[in-house]
C-alpha atoms as an extended CHARMM CRD file, in Angstrom:
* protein
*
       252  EXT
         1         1  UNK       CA            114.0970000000       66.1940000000       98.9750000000  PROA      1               0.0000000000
         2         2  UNK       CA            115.7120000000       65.8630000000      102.3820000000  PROA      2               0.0000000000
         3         3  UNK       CA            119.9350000000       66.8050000000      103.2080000000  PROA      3               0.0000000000
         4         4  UNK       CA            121.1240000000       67.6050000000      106.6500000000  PROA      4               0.0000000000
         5         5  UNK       CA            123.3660000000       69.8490000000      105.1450000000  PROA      5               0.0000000000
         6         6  UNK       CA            120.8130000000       73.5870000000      104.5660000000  PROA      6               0.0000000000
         7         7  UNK       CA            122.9100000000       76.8430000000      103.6660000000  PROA      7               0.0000000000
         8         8  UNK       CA            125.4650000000       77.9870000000      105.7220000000  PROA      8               0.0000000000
         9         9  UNK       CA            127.0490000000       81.3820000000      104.5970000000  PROA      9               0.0000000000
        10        10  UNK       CA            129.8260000000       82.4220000000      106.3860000000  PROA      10              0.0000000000
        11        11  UNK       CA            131.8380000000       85.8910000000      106.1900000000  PROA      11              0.0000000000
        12        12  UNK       CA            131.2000000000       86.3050000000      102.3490000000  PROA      12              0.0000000000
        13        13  UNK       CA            132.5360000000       89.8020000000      100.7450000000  PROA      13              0.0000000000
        14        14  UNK       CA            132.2350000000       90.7610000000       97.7440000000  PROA      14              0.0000000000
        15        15  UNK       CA            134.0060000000       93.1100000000       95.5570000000  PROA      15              0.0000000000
        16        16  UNK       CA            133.9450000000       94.4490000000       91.9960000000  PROA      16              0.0000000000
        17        17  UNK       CA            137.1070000000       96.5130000000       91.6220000000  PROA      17              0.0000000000
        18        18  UNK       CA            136.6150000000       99.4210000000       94.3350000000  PROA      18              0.0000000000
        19        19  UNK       CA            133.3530000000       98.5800000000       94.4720000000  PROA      19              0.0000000000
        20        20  UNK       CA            132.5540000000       96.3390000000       97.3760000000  PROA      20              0.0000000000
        21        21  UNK       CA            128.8780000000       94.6710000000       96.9440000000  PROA      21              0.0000000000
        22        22  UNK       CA            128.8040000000       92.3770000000       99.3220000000  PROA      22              0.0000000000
        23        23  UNK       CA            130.5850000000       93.1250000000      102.6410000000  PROA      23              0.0000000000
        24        24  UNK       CA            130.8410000000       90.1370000000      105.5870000000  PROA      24              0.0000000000
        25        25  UNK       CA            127.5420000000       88.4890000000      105.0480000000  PROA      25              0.0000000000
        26        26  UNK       CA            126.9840000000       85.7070000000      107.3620000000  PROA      26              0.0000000000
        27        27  UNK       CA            123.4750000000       83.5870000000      107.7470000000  PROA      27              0.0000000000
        28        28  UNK       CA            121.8440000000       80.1130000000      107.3520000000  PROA      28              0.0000000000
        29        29  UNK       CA            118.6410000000       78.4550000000      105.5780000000  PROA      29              0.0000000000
        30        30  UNK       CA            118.0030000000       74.9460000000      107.5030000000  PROA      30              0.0000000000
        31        31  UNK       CA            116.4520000000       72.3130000000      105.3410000000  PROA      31              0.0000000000
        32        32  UNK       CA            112.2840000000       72.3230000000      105.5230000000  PROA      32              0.0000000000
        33        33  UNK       CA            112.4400000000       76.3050000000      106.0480000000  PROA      33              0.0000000000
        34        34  UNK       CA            111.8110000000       79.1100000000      103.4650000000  PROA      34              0.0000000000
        35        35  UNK       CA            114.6730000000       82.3760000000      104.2280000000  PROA      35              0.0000000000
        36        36  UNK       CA            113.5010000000       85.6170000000      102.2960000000  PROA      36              0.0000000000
        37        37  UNK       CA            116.0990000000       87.8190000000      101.2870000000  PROA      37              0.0000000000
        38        38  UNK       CA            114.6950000000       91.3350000000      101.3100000000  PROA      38              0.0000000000
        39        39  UNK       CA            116.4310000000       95.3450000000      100.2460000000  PROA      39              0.0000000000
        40        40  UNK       CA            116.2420000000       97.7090000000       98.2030000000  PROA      40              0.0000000000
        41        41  UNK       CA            117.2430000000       97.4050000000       94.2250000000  PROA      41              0.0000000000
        42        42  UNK       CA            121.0220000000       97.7530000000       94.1000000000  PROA      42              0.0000000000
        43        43  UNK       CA            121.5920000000       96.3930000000       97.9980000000  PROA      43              0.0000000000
        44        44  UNK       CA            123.2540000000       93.0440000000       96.5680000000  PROA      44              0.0000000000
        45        45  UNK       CA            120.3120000000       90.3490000000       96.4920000000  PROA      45              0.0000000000
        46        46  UNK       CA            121.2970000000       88.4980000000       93.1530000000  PROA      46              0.0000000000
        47        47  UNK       CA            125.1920000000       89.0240000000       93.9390000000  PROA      47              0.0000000000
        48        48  UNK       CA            124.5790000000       87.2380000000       96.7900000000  PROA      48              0.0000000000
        49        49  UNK       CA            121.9480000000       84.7210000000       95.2220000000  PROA      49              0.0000000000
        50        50  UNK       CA            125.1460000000       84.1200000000       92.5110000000  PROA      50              0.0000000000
        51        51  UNK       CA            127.3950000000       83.3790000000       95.0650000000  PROA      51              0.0000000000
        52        52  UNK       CA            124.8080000000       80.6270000000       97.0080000000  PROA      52              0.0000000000
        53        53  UNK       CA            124.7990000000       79.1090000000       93.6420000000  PROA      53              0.0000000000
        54        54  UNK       CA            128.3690000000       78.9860000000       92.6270000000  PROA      54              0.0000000000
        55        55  UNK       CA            128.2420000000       80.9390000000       90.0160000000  PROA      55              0.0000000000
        56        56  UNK       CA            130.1670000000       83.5000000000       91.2510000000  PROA      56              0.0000000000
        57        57  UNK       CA            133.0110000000       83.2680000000       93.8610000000  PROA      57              0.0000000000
        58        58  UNK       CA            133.2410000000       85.8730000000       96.4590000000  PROA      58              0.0000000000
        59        59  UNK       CA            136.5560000000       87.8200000000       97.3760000000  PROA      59              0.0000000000
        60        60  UNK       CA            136.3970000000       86.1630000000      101.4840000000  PROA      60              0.0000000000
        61        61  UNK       CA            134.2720000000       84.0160000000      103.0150000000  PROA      61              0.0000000000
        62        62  UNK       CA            132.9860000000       80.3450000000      103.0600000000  PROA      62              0.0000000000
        63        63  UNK       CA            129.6640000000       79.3820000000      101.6110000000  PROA      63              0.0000000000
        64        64  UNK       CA            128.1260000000       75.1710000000      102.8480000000  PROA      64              0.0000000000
        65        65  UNK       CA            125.9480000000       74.1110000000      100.6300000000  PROA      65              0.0000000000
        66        66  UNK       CA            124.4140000000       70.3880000000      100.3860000000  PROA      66              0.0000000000
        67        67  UNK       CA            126.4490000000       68.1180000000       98.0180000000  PROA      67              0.0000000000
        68        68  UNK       CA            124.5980000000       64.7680000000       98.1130000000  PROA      68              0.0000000000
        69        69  UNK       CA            121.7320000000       64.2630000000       95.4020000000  PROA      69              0.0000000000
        70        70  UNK       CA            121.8350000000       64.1520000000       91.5920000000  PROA      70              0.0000000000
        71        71  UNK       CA            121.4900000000       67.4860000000       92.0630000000  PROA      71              0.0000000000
        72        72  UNK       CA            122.2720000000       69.4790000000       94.9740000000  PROA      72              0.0000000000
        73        73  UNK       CA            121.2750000000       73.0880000000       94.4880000000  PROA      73              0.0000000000
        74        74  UNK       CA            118.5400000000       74.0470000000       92.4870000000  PROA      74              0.0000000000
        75        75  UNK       CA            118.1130000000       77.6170000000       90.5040000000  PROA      75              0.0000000000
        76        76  UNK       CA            115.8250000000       80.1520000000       89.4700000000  PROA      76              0.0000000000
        77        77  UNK       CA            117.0110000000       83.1850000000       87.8840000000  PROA      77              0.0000000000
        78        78  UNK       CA            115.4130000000       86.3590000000       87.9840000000  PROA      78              0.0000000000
        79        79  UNK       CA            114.7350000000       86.2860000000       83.6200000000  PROA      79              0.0000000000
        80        80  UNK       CA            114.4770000000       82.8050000000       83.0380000000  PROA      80              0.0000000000
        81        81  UNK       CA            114.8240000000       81.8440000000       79.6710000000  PROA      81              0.0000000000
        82        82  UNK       CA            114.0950000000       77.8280000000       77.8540000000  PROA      82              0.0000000000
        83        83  UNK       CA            114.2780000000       77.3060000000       74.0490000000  PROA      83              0.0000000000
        84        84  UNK       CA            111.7220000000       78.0790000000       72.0740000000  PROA      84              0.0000000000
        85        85  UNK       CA            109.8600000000       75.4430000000       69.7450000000  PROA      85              0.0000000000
        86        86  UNK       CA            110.3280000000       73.1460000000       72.9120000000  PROA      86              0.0000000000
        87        87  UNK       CA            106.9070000000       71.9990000000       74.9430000000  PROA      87              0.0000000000
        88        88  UNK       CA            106.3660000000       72.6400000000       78.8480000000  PROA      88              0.0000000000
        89        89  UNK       CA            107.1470000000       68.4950000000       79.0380000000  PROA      89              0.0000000000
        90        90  UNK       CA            110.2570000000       68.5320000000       76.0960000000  PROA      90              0.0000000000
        91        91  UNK       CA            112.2640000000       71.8210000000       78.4840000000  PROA      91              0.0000000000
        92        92  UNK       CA            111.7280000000       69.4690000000       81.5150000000  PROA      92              0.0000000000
        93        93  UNK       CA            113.0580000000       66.3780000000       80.5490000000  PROA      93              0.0000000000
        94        94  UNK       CA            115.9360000000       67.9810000000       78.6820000000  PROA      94              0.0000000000
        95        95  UNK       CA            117.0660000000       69.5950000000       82.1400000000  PROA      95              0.0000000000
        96        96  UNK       CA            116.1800000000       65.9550000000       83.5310000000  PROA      96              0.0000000000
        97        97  UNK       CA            118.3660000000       64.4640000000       81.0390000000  PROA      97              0.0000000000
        98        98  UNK       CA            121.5600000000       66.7680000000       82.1260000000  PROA      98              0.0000000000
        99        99  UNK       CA            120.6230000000       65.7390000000       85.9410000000  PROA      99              0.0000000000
       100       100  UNK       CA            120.4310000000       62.1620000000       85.4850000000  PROA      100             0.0000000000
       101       101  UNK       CA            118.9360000000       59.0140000000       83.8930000000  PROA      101             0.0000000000
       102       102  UNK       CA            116.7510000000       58.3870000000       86.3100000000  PROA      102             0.0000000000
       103       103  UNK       CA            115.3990000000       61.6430000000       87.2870000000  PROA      103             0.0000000000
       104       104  UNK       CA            111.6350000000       61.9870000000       86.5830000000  PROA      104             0.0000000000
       105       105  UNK       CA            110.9230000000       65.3030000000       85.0350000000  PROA      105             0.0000000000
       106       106  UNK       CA            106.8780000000       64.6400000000       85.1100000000  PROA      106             0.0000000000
       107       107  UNK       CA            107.0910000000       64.9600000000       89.0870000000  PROA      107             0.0000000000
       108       108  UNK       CA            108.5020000000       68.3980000000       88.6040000000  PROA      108             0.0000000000
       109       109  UNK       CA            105.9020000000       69.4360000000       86.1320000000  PROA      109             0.0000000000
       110       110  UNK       CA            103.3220000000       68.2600000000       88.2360000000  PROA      110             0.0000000000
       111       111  UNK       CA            104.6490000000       69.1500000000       91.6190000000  PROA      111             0.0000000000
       112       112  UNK       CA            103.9380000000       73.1600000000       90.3220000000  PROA      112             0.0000000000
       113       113  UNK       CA            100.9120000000       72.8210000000       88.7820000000  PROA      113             0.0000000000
       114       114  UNK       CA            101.8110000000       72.5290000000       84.9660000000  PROA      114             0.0000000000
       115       115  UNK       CA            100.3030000000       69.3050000000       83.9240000000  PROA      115             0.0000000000
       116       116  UNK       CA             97.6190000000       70.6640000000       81.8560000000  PROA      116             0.0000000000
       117       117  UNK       CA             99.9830000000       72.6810000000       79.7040000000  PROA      117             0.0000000000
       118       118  UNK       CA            102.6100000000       69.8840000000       79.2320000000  PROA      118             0.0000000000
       119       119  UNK       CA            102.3590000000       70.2380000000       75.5000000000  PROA      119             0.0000000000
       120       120  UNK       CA            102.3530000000       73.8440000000       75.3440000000  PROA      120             0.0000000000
       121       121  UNK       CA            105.6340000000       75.4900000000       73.4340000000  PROA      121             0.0000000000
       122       122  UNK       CA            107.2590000000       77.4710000000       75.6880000000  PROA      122             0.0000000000
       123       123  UNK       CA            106.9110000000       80.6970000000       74.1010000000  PROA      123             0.0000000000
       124       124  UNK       CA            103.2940000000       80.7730000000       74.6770000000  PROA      124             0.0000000000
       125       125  UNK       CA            103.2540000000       80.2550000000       78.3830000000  PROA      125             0.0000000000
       126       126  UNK       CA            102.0330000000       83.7350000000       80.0160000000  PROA      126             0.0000000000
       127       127  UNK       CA            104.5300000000       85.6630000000       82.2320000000  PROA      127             0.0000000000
       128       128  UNK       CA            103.2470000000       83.0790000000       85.2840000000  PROA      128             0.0000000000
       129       129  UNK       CA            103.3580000000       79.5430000000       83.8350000000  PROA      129             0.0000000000
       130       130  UNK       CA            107.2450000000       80.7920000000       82.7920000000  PROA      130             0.0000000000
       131       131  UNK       CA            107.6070000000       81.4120000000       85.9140000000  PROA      131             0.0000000000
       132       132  UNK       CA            106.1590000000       78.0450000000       86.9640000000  PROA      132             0.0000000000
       133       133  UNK       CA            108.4030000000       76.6250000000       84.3820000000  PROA      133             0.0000000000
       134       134  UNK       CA            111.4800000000       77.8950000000       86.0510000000  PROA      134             0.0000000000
       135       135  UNK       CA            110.7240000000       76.9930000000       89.5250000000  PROA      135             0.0000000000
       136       136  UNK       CA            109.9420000000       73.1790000000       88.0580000000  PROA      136             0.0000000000
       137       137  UNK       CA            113.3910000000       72.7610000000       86.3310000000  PROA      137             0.0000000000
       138       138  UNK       CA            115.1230000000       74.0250000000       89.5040000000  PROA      138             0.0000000000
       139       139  UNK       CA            113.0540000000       71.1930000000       91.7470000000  PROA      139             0.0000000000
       140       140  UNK       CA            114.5270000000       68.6960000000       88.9710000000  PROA      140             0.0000000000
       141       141  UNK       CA            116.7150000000       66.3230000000       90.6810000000  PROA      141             0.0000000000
       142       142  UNK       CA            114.9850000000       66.9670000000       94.5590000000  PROA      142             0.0000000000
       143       143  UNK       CA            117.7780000000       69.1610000000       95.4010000000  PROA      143             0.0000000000
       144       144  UNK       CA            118.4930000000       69.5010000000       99.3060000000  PROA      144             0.0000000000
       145       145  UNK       CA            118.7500000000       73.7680000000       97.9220000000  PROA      145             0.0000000000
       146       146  UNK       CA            116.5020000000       76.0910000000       96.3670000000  PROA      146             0.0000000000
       147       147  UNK       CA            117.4110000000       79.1610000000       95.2170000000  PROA      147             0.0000000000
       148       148  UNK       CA            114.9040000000       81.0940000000       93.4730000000  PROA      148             0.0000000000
       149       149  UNK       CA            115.5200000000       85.4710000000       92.2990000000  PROA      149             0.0000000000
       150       150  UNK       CA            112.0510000000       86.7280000000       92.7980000000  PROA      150             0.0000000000
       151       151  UNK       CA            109.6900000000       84.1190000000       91.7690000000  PROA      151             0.0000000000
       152       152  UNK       CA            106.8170000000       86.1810000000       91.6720000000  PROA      152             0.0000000000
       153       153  UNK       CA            107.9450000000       89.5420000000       90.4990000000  PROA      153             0.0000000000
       154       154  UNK       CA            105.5920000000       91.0360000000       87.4100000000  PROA      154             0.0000000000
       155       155  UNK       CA            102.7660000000       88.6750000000       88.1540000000  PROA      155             0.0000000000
       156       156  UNK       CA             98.7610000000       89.0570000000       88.9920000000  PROA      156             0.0000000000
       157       157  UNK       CA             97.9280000000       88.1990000000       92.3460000000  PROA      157             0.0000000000
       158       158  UNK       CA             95.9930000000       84.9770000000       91.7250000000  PROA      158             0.0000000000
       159       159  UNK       CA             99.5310000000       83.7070000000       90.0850000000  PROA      159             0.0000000000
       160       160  UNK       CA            101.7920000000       85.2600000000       92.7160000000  PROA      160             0.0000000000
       161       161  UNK       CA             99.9520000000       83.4700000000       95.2310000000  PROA      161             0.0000000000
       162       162  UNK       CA            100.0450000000       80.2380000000       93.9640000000  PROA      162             0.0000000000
       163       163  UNK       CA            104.0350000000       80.5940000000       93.3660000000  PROA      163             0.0000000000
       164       164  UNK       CA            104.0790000000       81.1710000000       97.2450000000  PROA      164             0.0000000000
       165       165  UNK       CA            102.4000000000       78.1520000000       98.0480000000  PROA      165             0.0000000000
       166       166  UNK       CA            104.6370000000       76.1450000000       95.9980000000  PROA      166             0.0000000000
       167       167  UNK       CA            107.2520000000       77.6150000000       97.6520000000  PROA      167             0.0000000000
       168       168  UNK       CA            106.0240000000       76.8770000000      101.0060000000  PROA      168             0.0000000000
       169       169  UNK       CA            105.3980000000       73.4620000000       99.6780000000  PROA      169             0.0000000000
       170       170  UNK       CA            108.6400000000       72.8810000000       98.6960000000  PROA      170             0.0000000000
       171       171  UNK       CA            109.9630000000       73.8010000000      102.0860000000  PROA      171             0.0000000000
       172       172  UNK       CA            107.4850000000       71.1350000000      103.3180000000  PROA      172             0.0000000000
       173       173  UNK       CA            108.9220000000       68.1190000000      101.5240000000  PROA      173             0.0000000000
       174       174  UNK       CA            112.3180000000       68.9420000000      103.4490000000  PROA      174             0.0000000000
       175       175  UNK       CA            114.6500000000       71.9630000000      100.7700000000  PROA      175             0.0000000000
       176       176  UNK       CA            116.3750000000       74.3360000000      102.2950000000  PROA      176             0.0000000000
       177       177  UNK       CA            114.7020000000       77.3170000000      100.0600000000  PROA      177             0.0000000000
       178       178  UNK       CA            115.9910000000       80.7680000000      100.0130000000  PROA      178             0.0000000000
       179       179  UNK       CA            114.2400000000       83.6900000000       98.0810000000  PROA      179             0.0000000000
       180       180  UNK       CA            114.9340000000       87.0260000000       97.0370000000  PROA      180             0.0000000000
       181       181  UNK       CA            111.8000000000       89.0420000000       96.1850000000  PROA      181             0.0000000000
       182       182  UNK       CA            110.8860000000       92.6140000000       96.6490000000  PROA      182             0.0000000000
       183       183  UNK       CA            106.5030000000       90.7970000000       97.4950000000  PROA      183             0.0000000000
       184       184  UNK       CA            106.8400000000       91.4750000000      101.4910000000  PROA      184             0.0000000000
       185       185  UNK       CA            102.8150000000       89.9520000000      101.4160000000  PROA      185             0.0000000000
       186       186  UNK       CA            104.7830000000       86.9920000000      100.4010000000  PROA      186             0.0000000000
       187       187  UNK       CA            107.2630000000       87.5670000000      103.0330000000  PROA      187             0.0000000000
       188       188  UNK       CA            104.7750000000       87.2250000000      105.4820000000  PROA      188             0.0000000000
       189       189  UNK       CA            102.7090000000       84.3770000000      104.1140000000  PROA      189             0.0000000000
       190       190  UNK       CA            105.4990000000       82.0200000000      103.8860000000  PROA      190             0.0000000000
       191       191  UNK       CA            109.3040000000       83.1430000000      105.3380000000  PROA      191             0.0000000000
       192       192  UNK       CA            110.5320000000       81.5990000000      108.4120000000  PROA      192             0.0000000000
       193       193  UNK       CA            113.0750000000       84.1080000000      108.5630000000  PROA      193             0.0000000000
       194       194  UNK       CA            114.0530000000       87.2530000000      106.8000000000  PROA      194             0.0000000000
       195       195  UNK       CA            117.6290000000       88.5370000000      105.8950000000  PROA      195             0.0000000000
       196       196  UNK       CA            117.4920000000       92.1320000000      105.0920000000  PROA      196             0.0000000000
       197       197  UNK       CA            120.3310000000       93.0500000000      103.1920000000  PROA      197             0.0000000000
       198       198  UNK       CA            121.6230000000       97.2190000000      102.8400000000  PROA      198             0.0000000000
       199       199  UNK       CA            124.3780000000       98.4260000000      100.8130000000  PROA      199             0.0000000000
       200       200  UNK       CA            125.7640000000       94.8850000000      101.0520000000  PROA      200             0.0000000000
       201       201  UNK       CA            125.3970000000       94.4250000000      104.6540000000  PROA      201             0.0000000000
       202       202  UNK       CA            123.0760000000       92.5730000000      106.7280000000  PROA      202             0.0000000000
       203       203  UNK       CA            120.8900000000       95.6690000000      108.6340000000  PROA      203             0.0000000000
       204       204  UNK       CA            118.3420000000       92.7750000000      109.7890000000  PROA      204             0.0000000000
       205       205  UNK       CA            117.7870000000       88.8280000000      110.7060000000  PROA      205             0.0000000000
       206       206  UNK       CA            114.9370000000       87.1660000000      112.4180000000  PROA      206             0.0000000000
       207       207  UNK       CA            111.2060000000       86.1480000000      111.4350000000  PROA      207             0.0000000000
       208       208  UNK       CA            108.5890000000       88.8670000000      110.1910000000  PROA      208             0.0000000000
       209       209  UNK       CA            106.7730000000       89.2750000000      113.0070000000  PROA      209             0.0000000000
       210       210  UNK       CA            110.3180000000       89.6700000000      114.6100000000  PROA      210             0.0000000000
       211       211  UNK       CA            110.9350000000       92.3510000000      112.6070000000  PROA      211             0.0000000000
       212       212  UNK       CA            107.7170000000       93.8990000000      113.1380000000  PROA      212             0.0000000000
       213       213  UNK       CA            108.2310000000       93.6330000000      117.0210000000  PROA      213             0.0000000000
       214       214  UNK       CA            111.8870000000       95.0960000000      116.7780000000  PROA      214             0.0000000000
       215       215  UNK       CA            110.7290000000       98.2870000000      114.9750000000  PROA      215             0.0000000000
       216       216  UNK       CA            107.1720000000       98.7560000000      116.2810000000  PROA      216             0.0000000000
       217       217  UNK       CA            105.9760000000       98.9960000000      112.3970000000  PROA      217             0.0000000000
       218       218  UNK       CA            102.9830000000       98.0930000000      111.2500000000  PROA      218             0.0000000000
       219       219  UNK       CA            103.8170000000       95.9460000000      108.1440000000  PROA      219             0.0000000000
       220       220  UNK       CA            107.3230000000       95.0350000000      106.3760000000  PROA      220             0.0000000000
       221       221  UNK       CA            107.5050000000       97.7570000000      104.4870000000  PROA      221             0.0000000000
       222       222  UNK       CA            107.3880000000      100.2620000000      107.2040000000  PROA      222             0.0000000000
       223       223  UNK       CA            109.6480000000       97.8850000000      109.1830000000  PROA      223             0.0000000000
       224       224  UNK       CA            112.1290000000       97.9820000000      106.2120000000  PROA      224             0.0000000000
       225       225  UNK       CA            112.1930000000      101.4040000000      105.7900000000  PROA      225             0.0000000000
       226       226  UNK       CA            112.7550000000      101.8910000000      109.4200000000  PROA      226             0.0000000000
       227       227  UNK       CA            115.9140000000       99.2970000000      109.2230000000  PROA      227             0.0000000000
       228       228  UNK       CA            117.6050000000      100.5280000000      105.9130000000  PROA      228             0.0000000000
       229       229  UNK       CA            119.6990000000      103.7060000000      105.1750000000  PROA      229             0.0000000000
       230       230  UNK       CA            118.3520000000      106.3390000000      102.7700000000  PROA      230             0.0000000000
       231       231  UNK       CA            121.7500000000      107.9510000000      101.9160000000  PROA      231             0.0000000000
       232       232  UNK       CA            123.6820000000      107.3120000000       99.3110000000  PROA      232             0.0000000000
       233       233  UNK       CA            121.6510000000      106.0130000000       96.7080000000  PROA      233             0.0000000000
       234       234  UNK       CA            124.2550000000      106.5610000000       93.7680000000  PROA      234             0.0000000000
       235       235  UNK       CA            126.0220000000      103.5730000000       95.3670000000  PROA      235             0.0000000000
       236       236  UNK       CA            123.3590000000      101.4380000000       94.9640000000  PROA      236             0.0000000000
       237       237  UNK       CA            122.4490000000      102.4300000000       91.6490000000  PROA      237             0.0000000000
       238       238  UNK       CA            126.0500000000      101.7500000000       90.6960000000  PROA      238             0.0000000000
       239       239  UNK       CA            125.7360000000       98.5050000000       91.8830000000  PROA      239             0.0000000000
       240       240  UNK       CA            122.6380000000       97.3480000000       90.3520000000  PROA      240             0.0000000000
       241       241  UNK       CA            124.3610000000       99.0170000000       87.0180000000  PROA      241             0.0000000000
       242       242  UNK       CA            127.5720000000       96.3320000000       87.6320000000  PROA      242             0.0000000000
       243       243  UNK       CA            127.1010000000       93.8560000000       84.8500000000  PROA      243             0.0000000000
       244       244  UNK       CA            129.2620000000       91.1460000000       87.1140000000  PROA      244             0.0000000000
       245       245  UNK       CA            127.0870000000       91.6450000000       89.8190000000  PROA      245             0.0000000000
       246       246  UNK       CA            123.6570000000       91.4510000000       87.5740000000  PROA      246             0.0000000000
       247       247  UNK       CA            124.7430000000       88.0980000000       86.0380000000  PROA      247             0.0000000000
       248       248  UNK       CA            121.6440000000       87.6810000000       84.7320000000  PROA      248             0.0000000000
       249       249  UNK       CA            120.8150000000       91.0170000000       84.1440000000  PROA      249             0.0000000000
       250       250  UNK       CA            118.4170000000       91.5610000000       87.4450000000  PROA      250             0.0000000000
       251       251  UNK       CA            119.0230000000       93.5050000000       90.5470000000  PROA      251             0.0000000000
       252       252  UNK       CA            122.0080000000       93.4830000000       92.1670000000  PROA      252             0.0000000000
């Protein structure tokens, strides 16, 4: 899981009618390093996440992604959702099976933890092992990107921590992993940088304890609050309400 190519985005605005989302975003993920992408609901996160991905084109800007692999970018949505009647190992190597002939799904299952459950149907999975699920079909193929709309949102701590690790694991073996996610313990556990992203803009760069230093707060979320703008908020509620911009159907 190695590309010399990370994420480079590059002047990316985006606009849905008069509503601009995303305005002149510009950052990078190198490959072996986990970026968190932190805000408020409504302050762009999955727009943006949609746009890494290529799922949605913005209005300016450049996004450099790696293109080498069976599978360059890899995907996590924020409501993932496989087929029922299908097992744990049966989702896998159907999403191995679109990636490649030789692309070993079992590596995937085991990599985050699911090999005891490799015959369960989807459907009965809890809210975690879904979760799981989701992360292992976007590892399918080793790609050089991750891109993963909060991982751990909904779960119990024991779970939530173990999707962090994974993460951090995955960084390890050489992705380029970016993650959206509202779990600023996370943030700190395992992000070698933070983007904080306001009303479309980027208020913040730099690693937590960066941010900590920069505002003199205590934690994230006091070093957040400091950073962000608290005016406003039918803006952002419009834009979390945008069903381009949702995609999915999460936070914009």
């Amino acid at each position: 899981m190695t590309d010399t190519v990370g994420l480079d985005v590059e002047a990316v605005t985006v606009s849905f009618g008069d509503l601009t989302v995303i305005e002149d975003v510009s950052f990078g993920v190198d490959p072996g390093t986990v970026t968190c992408l932190i805000g408020p609901n409504g302050s762009g996160k999955t727009t943006l996440l949609r746009v890494i991905t290529g799922l949605l084109q913005p209005d300016s800007g450049t996004v450099t992604r790696p293109t080498t692999g069976a599978r360059p970018v890899g995907y996590l949505a924020q409501a993932p959702a496989f087929r029922s009647q299908f097992s744990v190992r049966e989702t896998l190597s159907f999403y191995a099976d679109l990636v490649g002939e030789d692309v070993d799904s079992d590596s995937a299952m085991e990599r985050v933890g699911l090999g005891g459950v490799r015959d369960r149907r989807v459907e009965a999975l809890s809210g975690g092992m879904t979760r799981l699920l989701g992360i292992a079909q976007a590892t399918i193929g080793d790609p050089g990107l991750l891109v993963l709309d909060e991982p751990s949102s909904g779960l119990d701590p024991m779970m939530s921590h173990h999707i962090t690790e994974t993460i951090a694991e995955l960084a390890d073996e050489g992705a380029a992993v970016i993650v959206a996610t509202h779990d600023l313990g996370a943030v700190s556990r395992i992000a070698d940088d933070t983007v904080l992203i306001d009303r479309g803009h980027v208020a913040a760069t730099g690693a937590p304890n960066e941010l900590l230093a920069d505002t003199g707060a205590s934690d994230l979320e006091e070093a957040m609050s400091a950073l962000v703008s608290h005016e406003g908020d039918e803006v952002a509620t419009r834009t979390a309400q945008s069903p381009r911009a949702n995609g999915e159907g999460g936070d914009a």
